[in-house]
N, C-alpha and C positions, 0 to 999 in steps of 0.2 A: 470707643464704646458708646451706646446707642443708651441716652436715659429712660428710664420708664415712670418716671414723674412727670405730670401733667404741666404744661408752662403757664405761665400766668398771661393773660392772653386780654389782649385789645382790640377790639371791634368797632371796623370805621365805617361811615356809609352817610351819602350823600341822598336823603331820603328815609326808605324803609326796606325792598327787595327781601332776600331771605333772612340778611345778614339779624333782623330784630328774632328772627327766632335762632339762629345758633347764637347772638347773646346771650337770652334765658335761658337753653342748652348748658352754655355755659356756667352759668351760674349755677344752676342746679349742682353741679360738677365741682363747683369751689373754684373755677379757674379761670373765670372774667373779672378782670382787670377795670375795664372801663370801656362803654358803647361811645362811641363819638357819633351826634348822630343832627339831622336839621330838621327830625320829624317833631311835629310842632305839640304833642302829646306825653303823654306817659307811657311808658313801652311794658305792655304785658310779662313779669317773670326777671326785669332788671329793677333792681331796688334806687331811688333815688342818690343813695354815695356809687353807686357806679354809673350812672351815666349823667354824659356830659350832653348838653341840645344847644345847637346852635339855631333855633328857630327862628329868628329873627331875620337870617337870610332869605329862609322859605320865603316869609312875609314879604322884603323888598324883592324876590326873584319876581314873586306871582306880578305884583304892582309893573314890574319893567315889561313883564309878558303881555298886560292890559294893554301898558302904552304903545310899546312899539313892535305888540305882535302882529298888528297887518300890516307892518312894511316886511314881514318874512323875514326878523332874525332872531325868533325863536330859537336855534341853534346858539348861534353869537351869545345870547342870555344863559344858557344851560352852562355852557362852556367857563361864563365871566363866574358865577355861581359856584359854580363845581371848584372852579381852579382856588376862589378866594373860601371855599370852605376848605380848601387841602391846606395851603396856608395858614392857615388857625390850626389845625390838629396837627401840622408840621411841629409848630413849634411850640407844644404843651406836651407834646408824648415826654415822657418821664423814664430815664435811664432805670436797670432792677439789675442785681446781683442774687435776685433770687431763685432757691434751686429749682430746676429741670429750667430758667431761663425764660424770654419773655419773647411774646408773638404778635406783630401786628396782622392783621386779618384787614383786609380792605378791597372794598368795591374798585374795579376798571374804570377808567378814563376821570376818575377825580381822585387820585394817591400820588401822584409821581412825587412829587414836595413830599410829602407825609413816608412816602415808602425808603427814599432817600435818608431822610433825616432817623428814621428809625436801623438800619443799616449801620448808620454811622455809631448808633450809641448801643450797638449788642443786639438789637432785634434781630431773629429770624424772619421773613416778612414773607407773606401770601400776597398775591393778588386774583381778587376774586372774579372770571369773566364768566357771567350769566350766558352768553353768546356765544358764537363762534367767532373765529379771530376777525376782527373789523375787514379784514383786508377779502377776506374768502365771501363773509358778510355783505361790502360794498358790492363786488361781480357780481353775485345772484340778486341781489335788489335792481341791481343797474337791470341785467336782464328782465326781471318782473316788470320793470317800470316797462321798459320799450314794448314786452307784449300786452299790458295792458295800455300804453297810447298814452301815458305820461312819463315824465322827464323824474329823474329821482337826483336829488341833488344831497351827494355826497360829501361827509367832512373827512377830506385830508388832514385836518390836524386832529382828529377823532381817531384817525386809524395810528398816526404816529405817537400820540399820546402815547397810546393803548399800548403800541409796541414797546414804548418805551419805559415802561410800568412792568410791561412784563419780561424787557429784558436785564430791568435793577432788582426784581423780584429773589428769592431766591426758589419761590414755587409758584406756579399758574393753577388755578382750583378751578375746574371745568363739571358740568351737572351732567354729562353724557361724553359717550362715544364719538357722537357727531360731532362735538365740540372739540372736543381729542384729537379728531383725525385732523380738526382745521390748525391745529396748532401743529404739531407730529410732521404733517404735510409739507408746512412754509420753514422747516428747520429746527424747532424745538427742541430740544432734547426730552425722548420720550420719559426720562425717569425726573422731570423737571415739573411734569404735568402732572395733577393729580384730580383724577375724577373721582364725583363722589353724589349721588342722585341728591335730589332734593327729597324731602319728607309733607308728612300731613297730616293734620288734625283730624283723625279719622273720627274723632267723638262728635263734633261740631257739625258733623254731616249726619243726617239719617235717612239712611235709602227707604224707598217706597217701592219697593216691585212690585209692580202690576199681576196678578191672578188671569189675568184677558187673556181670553183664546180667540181674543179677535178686537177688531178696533171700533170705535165706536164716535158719534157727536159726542159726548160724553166721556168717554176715553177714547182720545185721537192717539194717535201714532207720533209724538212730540219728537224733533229733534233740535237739540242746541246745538249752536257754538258760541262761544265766547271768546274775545280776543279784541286788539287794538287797532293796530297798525293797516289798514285797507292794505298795501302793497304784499307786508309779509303772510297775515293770518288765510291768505287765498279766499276767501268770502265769494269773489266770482265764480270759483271752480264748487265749489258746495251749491250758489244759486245755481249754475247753470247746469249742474247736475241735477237739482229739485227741481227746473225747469223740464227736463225731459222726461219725470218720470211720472209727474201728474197725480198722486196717489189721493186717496180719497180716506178722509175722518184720518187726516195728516197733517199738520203744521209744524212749521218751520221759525224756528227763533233764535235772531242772530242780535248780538250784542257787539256790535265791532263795528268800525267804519267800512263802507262801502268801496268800491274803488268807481270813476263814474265808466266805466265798459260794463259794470252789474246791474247801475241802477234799475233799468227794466224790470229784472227778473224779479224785482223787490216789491213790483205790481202783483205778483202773483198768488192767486187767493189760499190763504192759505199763511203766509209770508208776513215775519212779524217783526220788523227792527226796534230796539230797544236803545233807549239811553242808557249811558252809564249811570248803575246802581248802586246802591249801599250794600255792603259787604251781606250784611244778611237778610235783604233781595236777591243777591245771588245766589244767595246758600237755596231759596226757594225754590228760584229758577232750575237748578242739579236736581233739587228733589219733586218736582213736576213734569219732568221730561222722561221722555223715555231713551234716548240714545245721546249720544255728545260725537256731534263730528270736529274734529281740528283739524282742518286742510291748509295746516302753514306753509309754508315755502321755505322758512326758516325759524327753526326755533331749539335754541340750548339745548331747552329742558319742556317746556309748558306746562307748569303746575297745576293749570285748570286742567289736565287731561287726568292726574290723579286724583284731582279733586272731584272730579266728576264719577270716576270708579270709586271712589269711598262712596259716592252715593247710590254707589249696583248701576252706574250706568254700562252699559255696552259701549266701546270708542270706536269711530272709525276716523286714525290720522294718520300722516303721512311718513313718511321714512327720515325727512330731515326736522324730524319732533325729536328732541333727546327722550321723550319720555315713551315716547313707541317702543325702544329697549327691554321696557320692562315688559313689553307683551307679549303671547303666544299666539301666533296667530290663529286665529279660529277659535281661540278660548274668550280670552278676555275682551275683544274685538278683533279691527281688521285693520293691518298697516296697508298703505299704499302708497307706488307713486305719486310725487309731487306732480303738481297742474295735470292729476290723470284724473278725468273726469268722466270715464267711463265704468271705471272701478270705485269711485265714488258712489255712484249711479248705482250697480250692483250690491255693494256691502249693504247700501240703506236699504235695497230691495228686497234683498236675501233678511233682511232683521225684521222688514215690516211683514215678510212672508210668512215667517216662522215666528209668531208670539212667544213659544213655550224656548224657541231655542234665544231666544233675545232675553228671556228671566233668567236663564241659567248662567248665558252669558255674565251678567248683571250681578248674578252672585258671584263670578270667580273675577269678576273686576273688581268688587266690595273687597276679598278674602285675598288677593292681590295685596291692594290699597292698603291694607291694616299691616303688611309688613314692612312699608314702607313711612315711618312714624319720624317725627323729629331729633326723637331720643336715638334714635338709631343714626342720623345725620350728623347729630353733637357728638355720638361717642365716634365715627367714622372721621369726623374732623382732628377729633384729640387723637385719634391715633397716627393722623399725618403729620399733626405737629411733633409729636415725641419721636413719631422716625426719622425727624431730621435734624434732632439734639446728635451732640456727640461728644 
């Protein structure tokens, strides 16, 4: 028989990712236990007796990254970090006999210790993969690397990790379909996998839709993206798209690294690269644009594509976005294929054509966005933990 009492639930995370807001979810809820965490702050929504910071790590990770990050074993560091904060929350989880039972929650590729040792003492245990499975992950990167003319240098003990996380697990927590099917694919058991979207602060954002029935030096045709990774977030295929189509009282603003097969494009008037910003710089950035393109190659979930329709933007991403899911096509923006840069080309052409149909757009990305909330995330969690009480 299946409980329907909420577990008391542990939240681990090597950093910050989603997991700081299903803590305060949590809590809200009455059923966090305790955030295990190396974020070197106060965590918005967890009260000081429930979380645990192992900061101090962060501090000597960053220091090791100074020194010996131009010999290129940035990886090597992540890896010594991650594994020596799994071992500290290994070995303080705390046994419970309490009813509906007790849950570890835990980020990919730093739980294997932690997920182990909770197993042993009565845990039910998640492991949480933002990505799709490292292994499906490595091939299409390998691929991006060779068409853009660099070398992508993969961790094999990253993908075994991973695998092996998820096969002491006794569930795999995935933010899309895409992520699903990489798991599903390589053997999985489908009822093993539980997808479950990410959420967002739709308060924290306030859209500005533009009134324009046309573009102007003063209202240009703005498009963002934001993103990290030059190899994954495609950044070439968005420039070389804004390359062909030339538009005018148009700019272009990217936030992401470059890959060097773009940099040219990034001469182009108009073309704006950005450093990385403080969170609410960013928040600006969504609410000064007019469109948000995310032409990843690979990506879970991409929480900036919701964050960006909380802000009424129109999206145009790509098929292996988990959060393209949530879109209709022709309503809230425009999915496309990956490295297609012709249909790129088109979506922003068709939005910069149509003013009035790019506000409307922008409203049903906003009214989208707003159903897709945190609290909606937290209670979607609690109800996969309690369906695998028995």
């Amino acid at each position: 028989m299946t409980s329907s009492k909420a577990p008391t639930v542990d939240v681990s995370v090597y950093g910050k990712f989603a997991a700081h807001r299903l803590a305060a979810e949590l809590e809200k809820a009455g059923a966090l236990h305790r955030l295990y965490t190396s974020y070197p702050r106060a965590v918005d929504g967890v009260p000081s007796e429930h979380l645990k910071n192992y900061s101090a790590l962060k501090v000597l990770e960053r220091l090791c990254l100074e020194t010996v990050g131009r010999f290129g074993l940035q990886e090597r560091v992540w890896e010594l970090f991650g594994d020596t904060y799994d071992a500290i929350v290994a070995k303080v989880l705390e046994p419970s006999d309490l009813d509906g039972g007790k849950v570890l929650h835990a980020m990919a590729s730093q739980s294997l210790k932690s997920i182990r040792r909770a197993s042993s003492i009565g845990y039910r245990t998640f492991v949480d993969s933002a990505c799709p499975h490292p292994a499906f992950k490595m091939q299409l990167l390998t691929e991006e690397a060779e068409l853009m003319g660099e070398r992508f240098r993969g961790s094999q003990r990253w993908v075994d990790a991973v695998s092996a996380e998820c096969d002491a697990a006794d569930r795999i927590v995935v933010p899309s379909i895409y992520s699903y099917n990489s798991f599903v694919d390589l053997g999985y058991p489908a009822d093993k996998v539980v997808q479950v979207p990410l959420g967002v602060d739709a308060a924290e954002i306030t859209p500005r839709l533009s009134n324009s029935t046309s573009w102007t030096p003063e209202r240009p045709f703005t498009v963002l993206m934001v993103g990290t990774s030059a190899l994954r977030k495609g950044a070439f295929y968005l420039l070389s798209a804004w390359e062909r189509l030339r538009l005018r009282n148009a700019r272009l603003i990217i936030r992401c690294d470059i890959p060097a097969r773009a940099k040219p494009y990034t001469r182009i008037a108009g073309v704006e690269i950005v450093a990385a910003v403080p969170r609410r710089e960013l928040v600006r950035l969504y609410e000064k644009s007019t469109v948000f393109c995310f032409p990843s190659v690979d990506d879970g979930f991409g929480l900036v594509v919701l964050e960006a329709m909380a802000a009424g933007l129109p999206v145009v991403t790509t098929r292996h976005v988990g959060a393209s899911e949530l879109i209709t096509q022709g309503q809230e923006g425009f999915v496309v294929p990956i490295r297609d840069i012709d249909a790129i080309a088109e979506s922003l052409q068709r939005l910069y054509d149509n003013p009035t149909l790019t506000r409307r757009m922008g409203e049903a990305a906003r009214q989208l966005a707003l159903q897709y909330t945190w609290k909606r995330y937290g209670a979607t969690m609690i109800a996969a933990y309690i369906a695998t009480a028995s």
